[in-house]
C-alpha positions as CSV (number, residue, x, y, z in Angstrom):
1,X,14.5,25.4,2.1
2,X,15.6,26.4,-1.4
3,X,13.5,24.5,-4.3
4,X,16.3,25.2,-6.3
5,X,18.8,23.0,-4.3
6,X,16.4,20.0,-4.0
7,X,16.2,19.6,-7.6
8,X,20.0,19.6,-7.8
9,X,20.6,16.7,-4.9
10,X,17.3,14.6,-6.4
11,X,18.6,14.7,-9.6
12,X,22.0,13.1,-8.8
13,X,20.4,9.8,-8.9
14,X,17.4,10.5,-11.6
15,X,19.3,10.2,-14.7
16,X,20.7,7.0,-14.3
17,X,17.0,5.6,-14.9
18,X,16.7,7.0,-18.2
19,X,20.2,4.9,-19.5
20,X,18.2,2.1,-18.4
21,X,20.9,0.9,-15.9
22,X,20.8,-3.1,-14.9
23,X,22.0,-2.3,-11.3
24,X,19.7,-2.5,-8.2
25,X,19.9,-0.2,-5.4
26,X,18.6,1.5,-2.8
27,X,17.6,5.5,-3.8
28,X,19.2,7.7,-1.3
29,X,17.4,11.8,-1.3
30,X,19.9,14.0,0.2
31,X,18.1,17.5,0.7
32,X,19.7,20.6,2.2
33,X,19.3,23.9,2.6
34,X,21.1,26.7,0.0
35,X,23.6,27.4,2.7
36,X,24.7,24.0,3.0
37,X,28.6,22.9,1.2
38,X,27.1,20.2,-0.7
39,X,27.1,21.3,-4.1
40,X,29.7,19.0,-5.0
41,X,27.4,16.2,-4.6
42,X,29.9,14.1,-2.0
43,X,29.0,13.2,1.1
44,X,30.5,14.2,4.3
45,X,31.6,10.8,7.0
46,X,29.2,11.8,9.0
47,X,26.3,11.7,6.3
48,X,27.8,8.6,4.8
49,X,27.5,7.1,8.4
50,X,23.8,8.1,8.6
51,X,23.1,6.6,5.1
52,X,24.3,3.1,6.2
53,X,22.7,3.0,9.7
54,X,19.3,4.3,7.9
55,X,17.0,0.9,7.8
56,X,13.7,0.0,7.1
57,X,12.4,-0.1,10.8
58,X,9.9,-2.2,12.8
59,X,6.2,-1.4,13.3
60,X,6.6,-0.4,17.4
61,X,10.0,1.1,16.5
62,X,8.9,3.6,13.6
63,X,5.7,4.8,15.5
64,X,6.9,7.0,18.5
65,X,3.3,7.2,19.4
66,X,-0.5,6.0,18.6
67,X,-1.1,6.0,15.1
68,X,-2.6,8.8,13.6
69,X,-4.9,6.5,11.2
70,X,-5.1,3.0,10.7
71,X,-6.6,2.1,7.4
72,X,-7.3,-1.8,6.6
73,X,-8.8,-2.8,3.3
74,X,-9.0,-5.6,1.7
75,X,-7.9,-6.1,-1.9
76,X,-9.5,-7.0,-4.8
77,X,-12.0,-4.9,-6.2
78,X,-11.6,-2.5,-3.1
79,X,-8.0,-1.3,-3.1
80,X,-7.3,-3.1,-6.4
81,X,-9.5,-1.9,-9.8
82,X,-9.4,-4.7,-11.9
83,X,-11.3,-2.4,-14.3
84,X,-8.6,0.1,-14.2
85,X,-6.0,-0.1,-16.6
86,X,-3.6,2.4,-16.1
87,X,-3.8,1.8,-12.1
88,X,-5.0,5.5,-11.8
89,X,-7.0,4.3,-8.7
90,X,-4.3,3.0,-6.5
91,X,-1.6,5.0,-7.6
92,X,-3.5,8.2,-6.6
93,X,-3.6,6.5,-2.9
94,X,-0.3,5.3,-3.2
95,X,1.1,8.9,-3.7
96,X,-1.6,10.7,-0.8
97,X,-0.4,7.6,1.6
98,X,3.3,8.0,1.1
99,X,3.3,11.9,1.4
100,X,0.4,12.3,4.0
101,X,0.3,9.0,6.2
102,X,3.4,7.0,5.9
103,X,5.4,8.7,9.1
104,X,3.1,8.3,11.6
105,X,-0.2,5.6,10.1
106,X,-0.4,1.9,10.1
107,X,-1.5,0.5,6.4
108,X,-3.1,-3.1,6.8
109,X,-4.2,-5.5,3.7
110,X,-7.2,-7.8,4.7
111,X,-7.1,-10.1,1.6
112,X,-9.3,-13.4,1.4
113,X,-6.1,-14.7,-0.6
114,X,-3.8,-16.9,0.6
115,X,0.3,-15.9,0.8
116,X,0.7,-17.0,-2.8
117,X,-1.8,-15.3,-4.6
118,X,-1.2,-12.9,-2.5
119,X,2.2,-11.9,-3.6
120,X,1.2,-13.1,-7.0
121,X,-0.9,-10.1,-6.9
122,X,1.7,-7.3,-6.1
123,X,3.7,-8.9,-9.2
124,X,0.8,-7.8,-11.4
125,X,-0.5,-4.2,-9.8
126,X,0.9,-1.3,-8.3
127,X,0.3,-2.2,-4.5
128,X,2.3,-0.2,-1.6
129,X,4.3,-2.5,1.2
130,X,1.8,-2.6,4.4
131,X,3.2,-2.6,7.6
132,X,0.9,-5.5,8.0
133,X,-1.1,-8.4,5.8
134,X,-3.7,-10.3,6.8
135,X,-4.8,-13.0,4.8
136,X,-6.3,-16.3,4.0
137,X,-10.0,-14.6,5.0
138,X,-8.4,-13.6,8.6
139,X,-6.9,-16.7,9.7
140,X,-3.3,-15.6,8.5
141,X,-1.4,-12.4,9.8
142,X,2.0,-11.6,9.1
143,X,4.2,-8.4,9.5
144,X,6.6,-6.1,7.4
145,X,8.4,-6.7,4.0
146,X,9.5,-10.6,5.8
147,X,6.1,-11.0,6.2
148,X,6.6,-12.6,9.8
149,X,4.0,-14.6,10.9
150,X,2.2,-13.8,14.5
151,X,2.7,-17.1,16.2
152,X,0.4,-15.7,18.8
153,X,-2.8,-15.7,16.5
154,X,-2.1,-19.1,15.6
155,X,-1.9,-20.6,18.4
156,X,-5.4,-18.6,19.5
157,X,-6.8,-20.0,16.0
158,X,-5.5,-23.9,16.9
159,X,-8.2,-24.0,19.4
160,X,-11.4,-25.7,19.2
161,X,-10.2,-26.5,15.4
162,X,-10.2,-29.9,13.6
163,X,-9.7,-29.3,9.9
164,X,-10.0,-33.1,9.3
165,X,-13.6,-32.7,10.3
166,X,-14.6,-30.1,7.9
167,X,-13.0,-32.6,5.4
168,X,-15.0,-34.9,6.1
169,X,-18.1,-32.9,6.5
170,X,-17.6,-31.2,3.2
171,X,-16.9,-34.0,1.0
172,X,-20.1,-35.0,1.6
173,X,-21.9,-32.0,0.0
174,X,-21.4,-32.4,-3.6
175,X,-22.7,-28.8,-4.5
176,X,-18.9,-27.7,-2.5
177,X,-16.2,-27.8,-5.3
178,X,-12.8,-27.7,-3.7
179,X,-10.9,-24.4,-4.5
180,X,-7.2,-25.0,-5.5
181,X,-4.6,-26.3,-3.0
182,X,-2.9,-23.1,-2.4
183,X,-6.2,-21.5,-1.0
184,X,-6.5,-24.6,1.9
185,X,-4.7,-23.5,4.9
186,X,-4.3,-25.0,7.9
187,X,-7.1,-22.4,9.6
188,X,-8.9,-22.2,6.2
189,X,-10.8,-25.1,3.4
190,X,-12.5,-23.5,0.7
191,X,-14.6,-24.0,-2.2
192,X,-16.9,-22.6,-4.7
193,X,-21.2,-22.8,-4.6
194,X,-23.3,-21.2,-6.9
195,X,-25.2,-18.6,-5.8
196,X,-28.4,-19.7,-5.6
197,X,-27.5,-23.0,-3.6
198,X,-25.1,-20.6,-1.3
199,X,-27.6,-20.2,2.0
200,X,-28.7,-23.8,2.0
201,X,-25.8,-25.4,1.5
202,X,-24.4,-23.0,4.4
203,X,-27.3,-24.4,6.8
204,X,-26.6,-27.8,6.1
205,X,-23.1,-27.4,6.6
206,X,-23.4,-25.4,9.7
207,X,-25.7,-28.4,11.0
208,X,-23.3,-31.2,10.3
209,X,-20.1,-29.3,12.0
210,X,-22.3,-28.7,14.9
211,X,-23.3,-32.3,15.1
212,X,-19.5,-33.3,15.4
213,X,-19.0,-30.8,17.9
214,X,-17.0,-28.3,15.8
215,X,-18.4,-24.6,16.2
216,X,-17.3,-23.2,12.8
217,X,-17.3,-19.9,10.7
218,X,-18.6,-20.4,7.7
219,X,-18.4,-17.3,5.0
220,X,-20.3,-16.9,1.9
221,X,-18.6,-13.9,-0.9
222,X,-18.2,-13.3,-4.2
223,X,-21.4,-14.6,-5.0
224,X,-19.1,-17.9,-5.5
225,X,-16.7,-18.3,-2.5
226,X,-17.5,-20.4,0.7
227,X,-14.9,-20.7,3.4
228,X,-14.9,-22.4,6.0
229,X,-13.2,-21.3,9.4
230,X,-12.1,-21.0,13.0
231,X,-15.2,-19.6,14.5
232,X,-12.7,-17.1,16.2
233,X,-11.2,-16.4,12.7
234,X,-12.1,-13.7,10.0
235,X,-10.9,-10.4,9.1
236,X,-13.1,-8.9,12.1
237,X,-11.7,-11.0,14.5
238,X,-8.4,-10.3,12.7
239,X,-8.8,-6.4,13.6
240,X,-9.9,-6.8,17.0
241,X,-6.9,-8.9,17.9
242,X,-4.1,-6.4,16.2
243,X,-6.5,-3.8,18.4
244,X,-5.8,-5.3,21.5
245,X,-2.4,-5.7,20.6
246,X,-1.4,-1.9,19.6
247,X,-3.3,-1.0,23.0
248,X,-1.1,-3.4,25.0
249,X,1.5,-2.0,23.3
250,X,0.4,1.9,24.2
251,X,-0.6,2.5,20.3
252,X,-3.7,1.8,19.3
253,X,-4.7,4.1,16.7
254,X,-6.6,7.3,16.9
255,X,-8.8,6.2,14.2
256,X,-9.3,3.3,11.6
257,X,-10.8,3.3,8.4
258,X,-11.9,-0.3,7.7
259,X,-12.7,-0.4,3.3
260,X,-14.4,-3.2,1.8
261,X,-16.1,-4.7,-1.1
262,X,-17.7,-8.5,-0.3
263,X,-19.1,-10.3,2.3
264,X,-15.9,-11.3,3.7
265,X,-15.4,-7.8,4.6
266,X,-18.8,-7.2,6.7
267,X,-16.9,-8.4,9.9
268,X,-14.9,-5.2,9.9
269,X,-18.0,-2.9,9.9
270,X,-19.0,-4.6,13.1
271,X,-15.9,-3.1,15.4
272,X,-17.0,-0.7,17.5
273,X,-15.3,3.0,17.1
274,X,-14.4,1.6,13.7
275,X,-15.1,3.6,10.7
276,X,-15.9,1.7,7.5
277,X,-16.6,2.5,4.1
278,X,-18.5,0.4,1.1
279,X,-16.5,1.1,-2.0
280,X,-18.8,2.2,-4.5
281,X,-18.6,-1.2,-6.7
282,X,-19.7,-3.3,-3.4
283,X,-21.4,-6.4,-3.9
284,X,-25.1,-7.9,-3.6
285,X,-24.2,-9.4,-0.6
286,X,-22.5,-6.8,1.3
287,X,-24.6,-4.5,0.6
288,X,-27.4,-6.4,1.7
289,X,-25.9,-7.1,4.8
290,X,-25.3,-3.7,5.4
291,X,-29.2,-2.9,4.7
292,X,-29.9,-5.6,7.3
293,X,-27.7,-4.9,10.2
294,X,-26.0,-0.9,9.5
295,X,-28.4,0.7,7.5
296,X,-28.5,3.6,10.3
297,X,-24.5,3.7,11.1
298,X,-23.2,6.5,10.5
299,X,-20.0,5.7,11.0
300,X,-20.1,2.8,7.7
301,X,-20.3,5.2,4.4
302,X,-21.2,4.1,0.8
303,X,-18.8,5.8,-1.6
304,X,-19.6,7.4,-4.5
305,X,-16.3,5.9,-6.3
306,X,-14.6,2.7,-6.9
307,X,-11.9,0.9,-5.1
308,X,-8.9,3.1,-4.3
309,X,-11.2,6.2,-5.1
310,X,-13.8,5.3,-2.6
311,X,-11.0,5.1,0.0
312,X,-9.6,8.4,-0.4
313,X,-13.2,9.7,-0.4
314,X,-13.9,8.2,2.8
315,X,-10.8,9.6,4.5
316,X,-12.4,13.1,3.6
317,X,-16.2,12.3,4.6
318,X,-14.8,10.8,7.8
319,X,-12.6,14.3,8.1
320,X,-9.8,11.1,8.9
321,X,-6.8,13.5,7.3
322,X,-6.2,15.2,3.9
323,X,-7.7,13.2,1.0
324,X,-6.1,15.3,-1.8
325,X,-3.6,13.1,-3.6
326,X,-0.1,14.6,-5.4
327,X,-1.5,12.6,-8.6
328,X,-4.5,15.5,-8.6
329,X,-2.3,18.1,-8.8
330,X,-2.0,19.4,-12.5
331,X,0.8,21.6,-12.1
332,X,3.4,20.3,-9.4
333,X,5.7,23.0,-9.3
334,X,2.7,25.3,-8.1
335,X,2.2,23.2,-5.5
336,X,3.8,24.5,-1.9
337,X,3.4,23.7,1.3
338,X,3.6,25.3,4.6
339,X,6.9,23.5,6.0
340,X,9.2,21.6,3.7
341,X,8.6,17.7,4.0
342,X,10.7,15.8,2.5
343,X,8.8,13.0,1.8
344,X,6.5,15.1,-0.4
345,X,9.2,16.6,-2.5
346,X,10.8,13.2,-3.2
347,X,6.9,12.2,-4.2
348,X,6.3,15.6,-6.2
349,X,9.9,14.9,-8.2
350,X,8.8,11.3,-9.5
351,X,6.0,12.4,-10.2
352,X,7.8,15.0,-13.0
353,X,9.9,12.2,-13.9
354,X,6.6,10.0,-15.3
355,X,5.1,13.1,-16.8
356,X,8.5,14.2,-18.1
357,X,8.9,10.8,-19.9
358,X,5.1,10.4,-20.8
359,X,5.8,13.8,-22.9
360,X,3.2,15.8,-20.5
361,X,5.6,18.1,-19.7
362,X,5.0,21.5,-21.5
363,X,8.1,23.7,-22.4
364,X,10.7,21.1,-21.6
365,X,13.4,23.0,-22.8
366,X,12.4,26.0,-20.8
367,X,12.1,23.3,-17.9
368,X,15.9,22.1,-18.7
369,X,16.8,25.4,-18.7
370,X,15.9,26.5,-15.4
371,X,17.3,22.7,-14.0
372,X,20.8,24.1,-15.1
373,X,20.7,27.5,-13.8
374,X,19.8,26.2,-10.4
375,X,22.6,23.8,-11.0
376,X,26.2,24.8,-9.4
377,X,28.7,24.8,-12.4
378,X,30.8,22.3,-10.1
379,X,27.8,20.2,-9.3
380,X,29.3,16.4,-9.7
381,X,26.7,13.0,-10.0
382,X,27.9,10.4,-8.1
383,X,26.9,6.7,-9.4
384,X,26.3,4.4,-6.8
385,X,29.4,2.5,-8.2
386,X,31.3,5.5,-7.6
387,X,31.2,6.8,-11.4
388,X,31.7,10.6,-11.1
389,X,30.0,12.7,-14.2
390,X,29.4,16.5,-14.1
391,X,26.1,16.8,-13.3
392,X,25.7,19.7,-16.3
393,X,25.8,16.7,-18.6
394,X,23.3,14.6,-16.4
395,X,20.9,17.4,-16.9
396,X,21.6,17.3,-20.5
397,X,20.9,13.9,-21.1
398,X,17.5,14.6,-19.3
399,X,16.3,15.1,-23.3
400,X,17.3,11.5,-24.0
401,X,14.4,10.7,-22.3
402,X,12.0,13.1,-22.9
403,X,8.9,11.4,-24.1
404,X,10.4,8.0,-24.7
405,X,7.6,6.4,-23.0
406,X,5.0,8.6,-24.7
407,X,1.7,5.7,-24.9
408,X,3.2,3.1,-23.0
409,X,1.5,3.4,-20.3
410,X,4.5,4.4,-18.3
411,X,3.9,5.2,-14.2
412,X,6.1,5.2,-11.6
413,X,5.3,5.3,-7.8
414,X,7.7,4.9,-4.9
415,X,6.9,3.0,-1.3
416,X,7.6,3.2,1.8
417,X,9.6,6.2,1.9
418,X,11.1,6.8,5.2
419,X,12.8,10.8,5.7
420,X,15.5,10.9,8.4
421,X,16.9,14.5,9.8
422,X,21.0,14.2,10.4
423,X,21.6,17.4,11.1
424,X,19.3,20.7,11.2
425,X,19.7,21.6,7.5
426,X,20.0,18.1,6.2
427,X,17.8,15.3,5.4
428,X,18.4,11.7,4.0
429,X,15.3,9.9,2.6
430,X,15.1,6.1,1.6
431,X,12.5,4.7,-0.5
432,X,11.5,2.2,-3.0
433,X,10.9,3.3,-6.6
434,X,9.0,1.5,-8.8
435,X,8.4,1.6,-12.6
436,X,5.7,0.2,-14.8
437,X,5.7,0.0,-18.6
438,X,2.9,-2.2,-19.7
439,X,2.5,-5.3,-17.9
440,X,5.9,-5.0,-16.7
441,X,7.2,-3.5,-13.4
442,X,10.8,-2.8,-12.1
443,X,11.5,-2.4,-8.7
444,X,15.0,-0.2,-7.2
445,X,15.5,-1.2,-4.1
C-alpha cells in the first residue's frame, strides 16, 4: 500500500470540514493501492454500487465468529471522567477500540441510568456507539444505534414482580426519597438514603418485601443510590443472560473484561471466567466488597488509573489485546504497522486533522508541501453534492484552517468505523466523525 495515495483519497472529503459545511453525511474512505486508476477521484459503478450496499450491520451479522473480547463497563466515573475536561480519558479508548477491537469485539455499556439520561449523557461526552446498552441498573437491555429492546429479558424480568408492592412498601420508609420519574421503570423504583442509614434501611426493606411475598433485589451505590429490583435483575444477571445468549448463538466471547466503579457494578465480578477490573477512583463500597468477597481473585484487578485509563490498563495486565492507544503516539506518521488496516489509517488521519487545527502540527508548510507532491496534478475532490474542485486547491485551503481551533479545546474522534474490501486493491470504510469544540459536539453521519 502506498502512504502517499491514502492521503490523497482521505483528503477528498477532509477539507470540506474546515469551510464549516452545514450538510450531513456519511464519510466514505476509499483507499487503493498506487497502481490503482483512481487518481481522478471518481468512482467506478461497481465501487459506487459497493458504497450504497455498505450498511451499518447487525451484532450476529458483523461477527463471523466468537468475539475476540467482550468489554462491559458501566459509565460514569468508570468509562466517563467527570474530572476530565478535555475527555483525554475516553477519547484515548475510543481511538485503541476503533483501530484494535471494532472488527471482531462486542462493546457493552452497563449504566445504572435510565434510557433518558442515558442518551442525555452521549449529548455531553465523547462516548462511542456500543453494539449493546444495558441500563436502568440491569433491568433494561437494548441493541445497536435503534437501541431495540430484548423482549426476551423482559418477559424473564415480569416474573415474580409486583412493582405496586415496592410502592407500597417504600412509601412507608420516610428515610427513601423518590429519585425523579425518569429513573422509575417498570423493572426498577429508586430513591436516595444517606449513607449512614443505607444498611438499615436496606434490612428493613428487605424484611417487609419478604413479608408480602416479593423476593426482591435491593442495591445500595454511590454512597446515595438505593434501587430496588427484580431479584433476577442487575448488571450481573444482565451479563450472564447476553452470555447464554452469544453461546446459543455459537459466539460467546473469548474473553470479557467487565470495568466498574460502585456497588452496582460488584455483580459483574461475580461471573465466572469473567475478568474484571476496579478503576482506580472506585468507591468505598466497592471496594469493600471486593475486600470481603475477591480479595484473592486474581482475575478482578485494581487499576492504577482512572476511568477510561484504568480500562485500557486492564486490557494489558489481563494480556486481553494491545492496550496502546493511536492518541499516545506523538508522531503519527512514524507510526507503521505490519499489514495496512484501513481502519487504523482513517483513525491515524483524524487524528492529524485535530492536531493540524489545534496548531500542534510542526512545519506545516513542509507538511503541505509533501500533501501536494503526493498529489496527482489531475487529482479532482468530489463534494458529496457532486461539486467537482481540483483537489491542488483543496490542499491549499488546508492553511485556512491551520490552527483556527488553537485553545478551544478542539477534538475529534470517529465511531464505529466499519472497512469493507471490494476488490483486492481497494477498500471502502464508513464511519462516524465527530467534532468537539467546547461544550459543543457535531456529529457527520
Amino acid at each position: 500500500m502506498n502512504l502517499k495515495l491514502f492521503y490523497i483519497h482521505v483528503y477528498i472529503f477532509v477539507s470540506m470540514y474546515c469551510e464549516d459545511s452545514p450538510m450531513v453525511w456519511t464519510p466514505l474512505v476509499v483507499l487503493r493501492d498506487a497502481s490503482s486508476s483512481l487518481a481522478s477521484g471518481r468512482f467506478s459503478k461497481s465501487t459506487s454500487r459497493a458504497m450504497k450496499g455498505l450498511v451499518t450491520k447487525t451484532i450476529m451479522d458483523r461477527l463471523a465468529c466468537s468475539p475476540r473480547l467482550m468489554i462491559v463497563s458501566d459509565l460514569d466515573h468508570t468509562m466517563v471522567d467527570h474530572h476530565d475536561p478535555e475527555n483525554l480519558s475516553i477519547l484515548r479508548f475510543n481511538a485503541l477500540w476503533e483501530t484494535k477491537y471494532h472488527h471482531d469485539s462486542l462493546l457493552v455499556f452497563s449504566t445504572g441510568r435510565s434510557p433518558q439520561l442515558y442518551k442525555q449523557l452521549r449529548k455531553e461526552k465523547p462516548m462511542l456507539t456500543p453494539d449493546i446498552t444495558i441500563m436502568s441498573v440491569g433491568t433494561e437491555i437494548t441493541y445497536g444505534n435503534d437501541m431495540t429492546p430484548d423482549l426476551g429479558w423482559i418477559e424473564f424480568l415480569n416474573q415474580k414482580w409486583d412493582r405496586k408492592i415496592v410502592s407500597e412498601e417504600t412509601s412507608k420508609i420516610s428515610e427513601l426519597t423518590l429519585q425523579s420519574e425518569t429513573e422509575q421503570r417498570q423493572h426498577k423504583a429508586s430513591f436516595y438514603v444517606k449513607k449512614e442509614k443505607a444498611q438499615e434501611i436496606m434490612k428493613s426493606l428487605s424484611e417487609r418485601l419478604a413479608s408480602r411475598g416479593l423476593d426482591a433485589k435491593i442495591i445500595y451505590s454511590g454512597g446515595m443510590d438505593l434501587d430496588v429490583l427484580p431479584q433476577g435483575a442487575g448488571k450481573g444477571q444482565a451479563l450472564v443472560y447476553l452470555h447464554k445468549k452469544l453461546k446459543d448463538a455459537g459466539k460467546l466471547p473469548k474473553n470479557t473484561l467487565a470495568c466498574g466503579d460502585s456497588g452496582n457494578d460488584a455483580e459483574l465480578f461475580t461471573i465466572p471466567d469473567v475478568h474484571g477490573v476496579m478503576v482506580n477512583n472506585a468507591q468505598e463500597e466497592l471496594l469493600q466488597w471486593h475486600a470481603e468477597n475477591a480479595k484473592d481473585n486474581p482475575k478482578i484487578f485494581h487499576a492504577t488509573e482512572r476511568c477510561a485509563a484504568g480500562i485500557i490498563e486492564a486490557i494489558g495486565h489481563f494480556k486481553l489485546g494491545p492496550n496502546i492507544s493511536s492518541r499516545d503516539v506523538t508522531v503519527l506518521s512514524a507510526s507503521k504497522l505490519d499489514h495496512f488496516d484501513p481502519a487504523y489509517e482513517v483513525v491515524k488521519f483524524y487524528l492529524f486533522l485535530e492536531r493540524w487545527r489545534r496548531a500542534e502540527v510542526q512545519n506545516p508548510e513542509v507538511y503541505l508541501s509533501y500533501l501536494k507532491s503526493a498529489c496527482s496534478p489531475s487529482g479532482v475532490f468530489v463534494h458529496p453534492s457532486g461539486v467537482e474542485q481540483p483537489l491542488q486547491d483543496c490542499i491549499e485551503k488546508l492553511k485556512d484552517c491551520c490552527g483556527d481551533k488553537k485553545d478551544k479545546q478542539y477534538r475529534v474522534w470517529v465511531d464505529q468505523v466499519f472497512p469493507s474490501q471490494i476488490d483486492s486493491d481497494t477498500w471502502i470504510v464508513n464511519f462516524k466523525k465527530w467534532e468537539q469544540t467546547g461544550k459543543l459536539f457535531y456529529n457527520f453521519k
